[in-house]
Each structure stands twice: as C-alpha cells, then as structure tokens.
N, C-alpha and C positions, 0 to 999 in steps of 0.2 A: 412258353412257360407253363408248368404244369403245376397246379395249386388243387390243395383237399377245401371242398366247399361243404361248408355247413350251411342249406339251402332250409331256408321254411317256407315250405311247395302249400302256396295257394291255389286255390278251388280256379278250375277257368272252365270257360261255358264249352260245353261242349256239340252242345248248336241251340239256335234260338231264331226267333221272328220279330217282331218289330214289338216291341214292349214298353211298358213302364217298370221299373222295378223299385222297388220303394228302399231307400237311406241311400241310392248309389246313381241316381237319377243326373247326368248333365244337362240334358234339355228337354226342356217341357215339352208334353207329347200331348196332341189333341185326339179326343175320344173319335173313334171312327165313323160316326155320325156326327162330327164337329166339320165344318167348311174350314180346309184349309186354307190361309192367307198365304200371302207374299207377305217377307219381313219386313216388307220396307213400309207394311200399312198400320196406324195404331190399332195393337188388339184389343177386342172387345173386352171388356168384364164379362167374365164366365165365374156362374158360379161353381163350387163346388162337383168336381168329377160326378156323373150318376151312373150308373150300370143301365148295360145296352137292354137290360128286360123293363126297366123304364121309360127307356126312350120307345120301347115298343108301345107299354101301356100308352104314353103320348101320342103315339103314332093313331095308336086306335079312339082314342079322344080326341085326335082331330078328325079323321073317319066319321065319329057321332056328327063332330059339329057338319061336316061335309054334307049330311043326308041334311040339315035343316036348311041348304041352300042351293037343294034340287029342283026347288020351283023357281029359284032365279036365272034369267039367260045366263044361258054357259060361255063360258069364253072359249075363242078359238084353241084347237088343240093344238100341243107343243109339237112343232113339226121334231124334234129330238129324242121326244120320248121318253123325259125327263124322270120321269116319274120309275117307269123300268129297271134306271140304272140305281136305284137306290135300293138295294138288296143288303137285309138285317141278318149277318151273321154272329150274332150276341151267343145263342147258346148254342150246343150241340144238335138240337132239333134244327135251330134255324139256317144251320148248314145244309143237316141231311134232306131235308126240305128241298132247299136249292140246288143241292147234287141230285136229286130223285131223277131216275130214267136211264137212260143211255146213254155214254160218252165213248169217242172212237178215238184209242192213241193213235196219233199220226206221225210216220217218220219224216220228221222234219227237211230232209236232205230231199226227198223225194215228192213231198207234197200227200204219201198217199195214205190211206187207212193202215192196219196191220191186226187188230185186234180192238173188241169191245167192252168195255167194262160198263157193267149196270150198277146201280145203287139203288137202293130201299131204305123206305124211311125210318125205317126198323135200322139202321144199320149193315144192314145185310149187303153183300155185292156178291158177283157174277163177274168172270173172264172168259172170255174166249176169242182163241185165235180166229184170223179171220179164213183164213185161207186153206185150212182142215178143218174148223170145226171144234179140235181140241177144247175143252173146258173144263171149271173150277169153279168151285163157290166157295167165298169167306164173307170176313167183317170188317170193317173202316170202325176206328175208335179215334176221337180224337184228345190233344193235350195242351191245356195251358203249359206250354215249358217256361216260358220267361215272364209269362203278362199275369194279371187276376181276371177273374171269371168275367167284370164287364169289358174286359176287351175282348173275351172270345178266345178259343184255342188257335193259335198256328202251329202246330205239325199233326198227322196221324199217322198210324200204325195202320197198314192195310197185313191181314192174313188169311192164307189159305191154306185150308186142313184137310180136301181131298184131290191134292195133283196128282192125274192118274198115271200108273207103273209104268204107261207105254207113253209118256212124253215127250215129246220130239225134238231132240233139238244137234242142231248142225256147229261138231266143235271136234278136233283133231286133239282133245284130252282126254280125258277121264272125268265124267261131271258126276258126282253125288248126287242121287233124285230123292228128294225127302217127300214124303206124305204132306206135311206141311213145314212151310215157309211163312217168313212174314219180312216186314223192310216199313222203316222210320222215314220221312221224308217231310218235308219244309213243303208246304201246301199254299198257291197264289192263284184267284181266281179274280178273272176281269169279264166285261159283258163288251162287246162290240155291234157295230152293223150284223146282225145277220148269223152272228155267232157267239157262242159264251165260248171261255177257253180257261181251261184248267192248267197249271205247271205245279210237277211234283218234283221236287231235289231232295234226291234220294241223300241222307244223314248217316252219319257213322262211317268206320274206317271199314269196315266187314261188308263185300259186296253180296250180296244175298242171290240164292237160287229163284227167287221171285225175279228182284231187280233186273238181275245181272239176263239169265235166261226166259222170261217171259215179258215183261215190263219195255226190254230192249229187245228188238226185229233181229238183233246183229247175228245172231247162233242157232234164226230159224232154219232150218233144212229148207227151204221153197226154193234157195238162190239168190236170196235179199240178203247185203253186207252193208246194214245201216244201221245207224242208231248209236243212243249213248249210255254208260256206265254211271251216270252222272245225274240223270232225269230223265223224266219226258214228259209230253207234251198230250193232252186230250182236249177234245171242244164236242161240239151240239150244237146243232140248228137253232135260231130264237128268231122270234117274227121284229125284231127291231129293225127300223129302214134308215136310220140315222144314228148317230152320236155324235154331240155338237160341245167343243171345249167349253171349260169355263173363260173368264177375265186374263187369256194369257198374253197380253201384251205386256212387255220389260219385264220378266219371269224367271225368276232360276227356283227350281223345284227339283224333288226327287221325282223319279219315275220307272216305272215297270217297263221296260221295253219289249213289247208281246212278236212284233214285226216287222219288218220291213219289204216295203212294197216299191216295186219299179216307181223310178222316176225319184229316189232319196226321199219316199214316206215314210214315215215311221209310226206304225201303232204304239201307243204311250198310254199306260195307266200311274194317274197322279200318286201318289204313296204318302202315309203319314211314317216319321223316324222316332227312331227311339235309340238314346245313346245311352253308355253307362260305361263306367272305370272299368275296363278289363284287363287281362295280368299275363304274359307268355310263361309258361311252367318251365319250358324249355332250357328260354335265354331270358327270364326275368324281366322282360320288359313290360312296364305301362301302356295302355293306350288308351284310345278310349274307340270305344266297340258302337258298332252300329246294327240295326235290324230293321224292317220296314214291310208295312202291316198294309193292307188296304182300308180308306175308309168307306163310309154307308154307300158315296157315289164308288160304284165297280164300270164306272164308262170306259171304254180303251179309244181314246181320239186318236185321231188320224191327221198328224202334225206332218208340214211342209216345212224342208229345210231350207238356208240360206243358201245362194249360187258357193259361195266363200265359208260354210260353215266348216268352223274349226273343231276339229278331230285330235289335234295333236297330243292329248292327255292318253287317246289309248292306246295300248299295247299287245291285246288279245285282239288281235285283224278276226280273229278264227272266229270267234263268237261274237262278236260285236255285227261280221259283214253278213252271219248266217242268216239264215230267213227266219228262221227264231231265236232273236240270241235269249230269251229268256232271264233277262238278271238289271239290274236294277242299276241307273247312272243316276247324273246333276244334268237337269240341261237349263240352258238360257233362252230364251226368248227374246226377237227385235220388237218393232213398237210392229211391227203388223204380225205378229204372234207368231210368227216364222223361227225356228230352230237356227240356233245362229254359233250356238257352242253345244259339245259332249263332254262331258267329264267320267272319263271310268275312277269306280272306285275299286279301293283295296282290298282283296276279297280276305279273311281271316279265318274263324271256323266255324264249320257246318251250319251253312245261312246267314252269318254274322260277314260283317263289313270293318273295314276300318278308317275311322275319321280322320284321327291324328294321335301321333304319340304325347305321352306324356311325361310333365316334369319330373325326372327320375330322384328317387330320396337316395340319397349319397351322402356319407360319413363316415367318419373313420376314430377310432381309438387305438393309440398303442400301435401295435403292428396288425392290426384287423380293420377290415374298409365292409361296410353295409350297403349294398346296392338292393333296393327295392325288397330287403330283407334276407338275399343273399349274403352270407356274410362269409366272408374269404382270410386265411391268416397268411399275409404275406411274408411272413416269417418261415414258413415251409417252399417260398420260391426257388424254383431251381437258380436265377439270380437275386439274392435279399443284400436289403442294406440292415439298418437296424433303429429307424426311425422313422414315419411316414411324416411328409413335411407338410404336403397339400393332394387334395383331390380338386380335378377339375374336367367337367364336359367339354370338350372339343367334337363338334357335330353329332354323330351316330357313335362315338366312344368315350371313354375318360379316361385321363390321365393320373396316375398314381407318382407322387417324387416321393423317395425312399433315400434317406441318406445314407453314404458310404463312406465319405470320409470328408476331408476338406476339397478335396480337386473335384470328384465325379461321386454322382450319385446314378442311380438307377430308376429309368422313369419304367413303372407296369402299364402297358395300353390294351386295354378293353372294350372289345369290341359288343355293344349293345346287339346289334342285330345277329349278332352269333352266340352269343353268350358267354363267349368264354376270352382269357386273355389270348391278344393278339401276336404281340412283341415285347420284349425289354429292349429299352435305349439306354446304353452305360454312355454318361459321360456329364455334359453343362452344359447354360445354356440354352435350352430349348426353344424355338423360336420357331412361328408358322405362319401360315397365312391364312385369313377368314377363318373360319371356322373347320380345315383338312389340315388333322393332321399327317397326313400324307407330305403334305409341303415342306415339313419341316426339317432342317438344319439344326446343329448340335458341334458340340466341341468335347474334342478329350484330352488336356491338356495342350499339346498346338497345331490338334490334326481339327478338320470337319467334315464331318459326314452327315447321311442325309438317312430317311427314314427304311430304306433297304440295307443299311448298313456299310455302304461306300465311300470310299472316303473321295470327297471333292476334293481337296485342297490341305496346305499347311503353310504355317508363315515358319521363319527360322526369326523366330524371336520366345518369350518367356511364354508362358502359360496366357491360353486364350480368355480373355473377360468379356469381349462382347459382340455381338452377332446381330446386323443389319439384313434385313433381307427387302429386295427391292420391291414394289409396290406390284410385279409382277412376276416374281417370280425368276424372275430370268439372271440374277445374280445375287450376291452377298458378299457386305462387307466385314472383314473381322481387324478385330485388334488384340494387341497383347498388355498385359501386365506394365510391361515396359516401353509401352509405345507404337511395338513393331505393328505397323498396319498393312490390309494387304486385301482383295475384290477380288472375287473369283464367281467364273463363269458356271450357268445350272442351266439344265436342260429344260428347262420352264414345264409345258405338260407333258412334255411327250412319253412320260410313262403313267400320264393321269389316264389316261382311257382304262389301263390296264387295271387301277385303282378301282374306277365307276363301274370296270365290271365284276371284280370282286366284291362290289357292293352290292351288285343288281342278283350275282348268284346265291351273295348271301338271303336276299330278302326281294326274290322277283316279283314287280310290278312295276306300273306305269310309267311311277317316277322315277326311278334307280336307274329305269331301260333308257327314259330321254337323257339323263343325265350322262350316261355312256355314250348313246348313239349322235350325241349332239360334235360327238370332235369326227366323228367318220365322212369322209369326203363324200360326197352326193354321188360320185361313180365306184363306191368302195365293194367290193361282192364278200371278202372274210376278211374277221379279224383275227389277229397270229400272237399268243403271248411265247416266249419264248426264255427253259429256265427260270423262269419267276421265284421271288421269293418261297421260303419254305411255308412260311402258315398263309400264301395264295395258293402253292400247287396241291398243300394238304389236301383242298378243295375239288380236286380233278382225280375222281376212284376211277372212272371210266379209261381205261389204258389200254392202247394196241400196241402190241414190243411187234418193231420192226427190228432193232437191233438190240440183240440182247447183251451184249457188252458194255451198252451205252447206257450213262448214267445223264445224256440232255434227256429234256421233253420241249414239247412242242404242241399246244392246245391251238385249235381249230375252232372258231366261235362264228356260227352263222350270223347271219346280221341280216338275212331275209328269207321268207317260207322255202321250202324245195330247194333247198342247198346240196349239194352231194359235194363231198371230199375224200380224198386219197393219199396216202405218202405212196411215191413212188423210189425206186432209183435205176441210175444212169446216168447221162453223161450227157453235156451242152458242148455240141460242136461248135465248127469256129467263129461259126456265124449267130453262133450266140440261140441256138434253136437248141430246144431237149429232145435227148434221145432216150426213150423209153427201153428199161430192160426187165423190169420187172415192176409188175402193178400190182398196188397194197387190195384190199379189201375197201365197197365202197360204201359210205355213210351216208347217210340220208339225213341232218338237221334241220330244227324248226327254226324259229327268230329266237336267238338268244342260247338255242342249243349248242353245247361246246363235245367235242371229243379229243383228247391226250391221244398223240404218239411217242413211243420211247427210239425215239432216233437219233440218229447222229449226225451234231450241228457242224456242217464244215465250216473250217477256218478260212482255207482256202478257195480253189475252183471245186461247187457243191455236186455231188454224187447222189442228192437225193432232193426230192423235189416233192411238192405241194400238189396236186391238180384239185381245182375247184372247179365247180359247173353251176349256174343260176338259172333260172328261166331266160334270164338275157345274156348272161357271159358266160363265156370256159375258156380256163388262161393256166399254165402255169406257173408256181412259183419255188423260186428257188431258196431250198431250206439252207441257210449260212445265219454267220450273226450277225448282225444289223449293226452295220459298220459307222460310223459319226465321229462329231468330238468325243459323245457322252456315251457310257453305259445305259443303254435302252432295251427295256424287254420284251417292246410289243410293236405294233407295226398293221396298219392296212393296208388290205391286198386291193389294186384295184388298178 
C-alpha cells in the first residue's frame, strides 16, 4: 500500500561517545573519575556532578597532602600499578598531554607496523608511512559532540594540509589526490601491560582520502592487502608490568574489548554508558541510544573466560573473533571473575549503540494515524475503508482496522523496522498468536486465509463469526452465523523462518539473526525462499536472470561464512544424480548474505538446480516447488 506521509523529520545523532545530555538523559551516567559499581551494590551519595578540571585541582591537593607524609614509612608498592592507569582526560590539554610522542598503526590482521603518527602538545601531528618514508604534517582538534566540557571531548578531526603530489598508493581506479584532507572519528583510548592502545572509528557516511588511503594499509603499493575502511588501531610502548582487575566477581559490565589472546583471553577495558531517547528519520522509530566513554581508570585487564562461556548473543563471528575486534559488549562475570557470558550489542549510528526500542506514540483521528509524529492519511490508500476503528502494536508492527462495511473491513500493517506499510488484509476476524502477526488467520465472509493471502479453508455454511486458533499454531477452528462449524489444518512455522528472515534483513543484528537461525537444522549449509510474497521479494534488488521468461525467483541465503552458490541447469538421471549443462556464475556469501535468481521453478522433473559449496559441504539441489499439504515458500538445504 502506498500512502503520502506528512512526516515531522526529527533531529537524530549523527554520531556521538558516551555522554550525558541534559532534559533527554535515561540513565544516570557517572563522571569518569567516578568508580564504577555493579548494580546490584547500594550507590553511594554523590554529591552534585563536578567538572574534571576540579577533580584535577583535587588530585593536586592530595599531591600537597602526599609530600607532608614523605617522612612516614612507605608502604609497599602496588605490584599493578595502580596509580598509572588513572589518566585525566578532562580537557583538551590533558588528552594532548597523553597522546604526546609516537604512535605506530598497526594492521590488525597481521600483527605488524605500517605507518607512524606523532602528536605535539601543541596539537600538532606527523604521518608517515613506514615502509617509504612518505610524510605529512597536520593537526588533531578535538569535540564535545554529545557530553559538556567536564566530561571531556569524544571525537576528533585529524587534518593534513600538505600530502605530497607523488603519493603512493596501489588501486585499479582513479583516486583524486588532494593537498589536504581531513576524516572525524570516534576516539577510545585504554593503558595495558606494556602497552597504551589507541582506536579511531572513522564517523560519517563520506570515506575520506586520509581514512580511506593513508589511515588504511589496504591501497599501499608495497604488496600489503589489509586493513579497514572502518578504523584503526595505534598503541606505544609504556613501562607498565601488570594490570590487575577491580572487584569482578558476579559482574555484568560494559566493556571495551581491545583483544584477544590465545587460549580465549580477552583484553577488556571497563566503560562508563550514557543512554538517551533517540528517533530513526528513516522508519520513525524510537529507541533508546547508547555510547560509552572511558573513565579516569584507562586499565585494559586481561579476563579469563569460562570452559562453557556463552557466545550465543553474537552474530558479527568477523569482528568479535578478530584479534582486535575493537567495539564495545556486556559481559558477565562467575564468582571466580572468569567471563562466563558476551552479549553483542546493537550497533546504530556513527559510535552510537543500541539498548532497546521504545514505546511507540500511536494515535489516530478521523482517517489519519500519528506514529511517533509520522502522520499518514489512510484515506489516500490504495485499499481505504472510511472509518479507523482501532490501532494496535503486534511485535515489531501495528495494526490499523479501517471499516468497509458490515462483512469485511480493511486491516493496514505497518512495519516499524521498515517504515513503511507492509500489507492490507481485506476481511474479519483477525486472530494471531503471541505477539506475530505473521501467524495470523482471518475470514471473508466463509472463506479463510492466512497472512500471505491464501486461502486455507471454507465452510459451506453462512458468513463466518469466529476464529479459534490452536495454541500452536497448527490448526483452526471456525464457525458460521448459523452454526456451520468446521477445523482446518495450518502449516504451523514452516514459513516462519521465511518471516524471521525478513525481519533480520530488515534490521540486521544479533537478535533478528538468532531468531531466524534458530529453526535451521544443525546440518543445514543454505536457506532457499522461493516466490515469496510481494512486499518480502520487494526486499531482494540483487538479481541474476537465468531465465528471462520467467517470472519465479528464487533467493539463496547463506547461513554460514564462505558460502558459494550457483543456479545451474540440466538434467537428473535415473539414478537420481545431476547432470551439469550449463553452470550459472559463482557467488561468494557471508552469514546472512542472500542472492536472487530469476529462474524457472519446475513443477515437474527439475531442469535447473542449486549448487551450494561450504567449507564443509557441496551438494546439489534441485530447484522445483516444495511439494506438501501446504503452500510453503521456503525450505533448508542440507
């Protein structure tokens, strides 16, 4: 359904760090020289927030007091080092201060150097490649974007104003070489054993001639194909020989995860969070936004995980398993301080996370519905009735009932995570299960149908009144006007997977992907939609025409890294083996990557076929329609 929206486009972040923001604040955020607790301990009375150039002058009045208790025996020194890791980055000085000297990006994938960047406490910096020699000199500026001044800036602007004309670099395009460049990035810095370590995440949709070709190894000429578009990664030597956690036994905490070291270690710097209301421009949706700052302690500890610790939350293998995944979880803690859980979070935009959605504002007058200040007139529907009866949330969308007459009205379903409407269902009735409306059954005077539009079933009696659906899905009873009753059979999920992955593409992450991946058989290598509704295949631009007559498709969805697939065609002997006549073009999928073919679904014995290939399987399959009681659109290969 196509509808004219009259939207009033709220402000949305367009990147930020871990903050306080004042009138829009969900949870209280401690100053970064504040000790962060565990929830579950009573918090202190704190007075009144004070700005970090206070806590400095404190710092230095305990300093005074420190010198009148030089002539008393010392106590043994903290084998940890305790004192080190408490680095005051309150103002712009007291950053440049602690960036002052040398730092070497290192390409992560490789372990090795690639280039040097210096800082001055002036502001001032220095690049240069390592491996020519090439160089540049700019300036580091930094910005409060989300926080006030006592919490210090999270992002800077690094620029250089003289890249010289013979700049190197290895790329099969056309690259524009500008005198100067510059690139915004999300700044996290932690201290370890032996090493400080800086992470930059590079901000904004515009990949920069800095970023993109100096910043990243990947388009040096030397022969090195590494590196990322996304950040990177710098560190310096520090004479620290320990770092020793705080109190983490029975813990769930944020954390910076800087590393991972043989044997399932994990380098972890603790993070203070900062949430606040934030708005999708997009798809109108609520949530609430997250960011995450470092406090005064900058220790990166060195956590032991459990034999059994649980992973199941994440869905990025790629950056989580990396040696640096650089980005920030939830982890838990057993009683012997050992990592026992990871939680990934949601990533949103530029540095920002996300918590949780929020309660959507939903109302309607007349033939107009207000979603989160969207306001839509369903009176210009391609199907309108001419009364709105009810709005109501079912899961991730809402229901609009629109009356049409006495028999059938017209329900609108809107999809939050897309933003736009999904379906109209003409008829009565409506009935679902839990909270998907996916599930749901419907009646049009004494037919029923289900949410793709099909019709299950009809009685040979009067007009249908009422609609039973069984506790699991797997059937319904109805009845009529005049008594006629009558149970008919439903294919329970078997076209739910197909559902959770139209969920997952509309809004990929952790949990959209478990909730798909959880119906796939433990030996399953691809999943296969086939003809799908119209507003799911809307979803699939990516199309290879095998047959250009044909009006099937046919979507390929990996379901694990280094997938390759194929349509081929030819013929299955009688032995039931394929015979190759011609082989499609082959694709390479990630987890969760999908690719459309436009070919032709036999009815009968199939002419064109599937090949799939995994690090562990290569199988073919045969493209037909997936034959049953029920209309089913989707199916795992395995």
């Amino acid at each position: 359904m196509k509808l004219k929206s009259l939207r009033i486009v709220m402000s949305v972040f367009t990147f930020a760090m871990a903050v306080s923001l004042s009138g829009c604040v969900l949870t209280e955020v401690a100053d970064r020289g504040d000790k962060v607790e565990d929830t579950e301990e009573e918090p202190e009375e704190k007075p009144e927030k004070e700005s970090k150039k206070e806590k400095k002058k404190d710092k230095d009045k305990d300093k005074e007091k420190d010198t009148d208790k030089e002539k008393e025996p010392k106590e043994e020194k903290n084998d940890d080092e305790s004192e080190k890791l408490r680095v005051y980055l309150g103002t712009k000085n007291d950053i440049l201060e602690f960036l002052n000297g040398d730092w070497y990006l290192m390409d992560t994938e490789t372990g090795e150097d690639y280039a040097k960047l210096s800082f001055g406490t002036d502001g001032s910096c220095s690049f240069e490649r390592l491996y020519d020699k090439q160089s540049c000199n700019g300036n580091i500026t930094f910005s409060s974007t989300y926080t006030d001044e006592a919490y210090g800036a999270d992002t800077c602007t690094v620029t250089f104003k003289d890249i010289p004309s013979d700049y190197k670099i290895k790329a099969d395009f056309d690259v524009y070489l500008p005198t100067e460049d510059s690139f915004d990035a999300l700044f996290t810095v932690g201290r370890a054993a032996g090493e400080d370590c800086m992470s930059l995440e590079f901000l904004g949709n515009d990949i920069t001639f800095v970023s993109q070709f100096m910043f990243s190894n990947y388009f040096y000429d030397d022969g090195v194909e590494h590196g990322s578009d996304t950040g990177c990664f710098l560190h310096r030597e520090n004479d620290i020989k320990s770092v020793k956690g705080r109190d983490d036994s029975d813990k769930t905490f944020y954390g910076f995860l800087w590393d991972r070291s043989e044997g399932d270690r994990l380098g972890i710097q603790k993070m203070i969070v900062s949430s606040q209301e934030d708005y999708d421009e997009y798809t109108n949706r609520k949530f609430e936004s997250a960011s995450f700052v470092e406090d005064d302690n900058i220790g990166i500890v060195e956590y032991e995980c459990t034999a059994s610790v649980n992973t199941d939350s994440i869905f990025a293998n790629d950056v989580f398993e990396a040696k640096k995944p650089l980005r920030v979880y939830e982890f838990a803690t057993d009683s012997d301080g050992k990592i026992k859980e990871i939680k990934e979070l949601e990533r949103s935009y530029y540095g920002l996370y996300e918590l949780r959605d929020l309660e959507p504002e939903l109302s309607f007058n007349g033939m107009t519905v207000n979603y989160n200040g969207a306001v839509y007139d369903l009176s210009e529907a391609e199907v309108a009735g001419n009364a709105i009866m009810s709005c109501e949330v079912v899961g991730n969308r809402f229901v609009v009932e629109d009356h049409v007459n006495p028999h059938v009205g017209v329900y609108h379903v809107y999809n939050m995570d897309v933003g736009d409407w999904e379906t109209d269902l003409v008829g009565a009735g409506l009935t679902w299960l839990n909270d998907d409306i996916t599930t749901v059954v419907y009646s049009a005077y004494n037919e029923i149908y289900n949410y793709k539009g099909d019709v299950i079933g009809y009685l040979d009696g009067d007009e249908i009144c009422e609609l039973k659906l069984s506790a699991d899905g797997t059937s319904v009873q109805a009845e009529c006007f005049d008594g006629t009753k009558g149970e008919f059979e439903l294919p329970g999920d078997m076209d739910t997977p197909m559902y959770r992955y139209y969920d997952y593409i509309n809004r990929p992450n952790a949990s959209t992907w478990n909730e798909f991946i959880k119906y796939a058989p433990d030996n399953a290598c691809l999943f296969m939609i086939m003809n799908p509704p119209e507003f799911i295949l809307d979803c699939f631009l990516d199309k290879e025409v095998i047959d250009k007559s044909s009006s099937d498709n046919v979507i390929a969805v990996g379901i694990k890294d280094n997938t390759t697939v194929r349509a081929e065609t030819g013929t299955y002997s009688s032995d039931n083996k394929w015979k190759t006549k011609k082989k499609g073009t082959d694709f390479k999928l990630r987890k969760g990557q999908n690719k459309t073919f436009t070919v032709k679904i036999s009815e009968g014995i199939p002419d064109r076929c599937m090949y799939v290939k995994t690090d562990t399987d290569e199988m073919y399959y045969p493209i037909r329609l997936i034959t049953g009681q029920f209309d089913v659109n989707c199916v795992f290969v395995y």
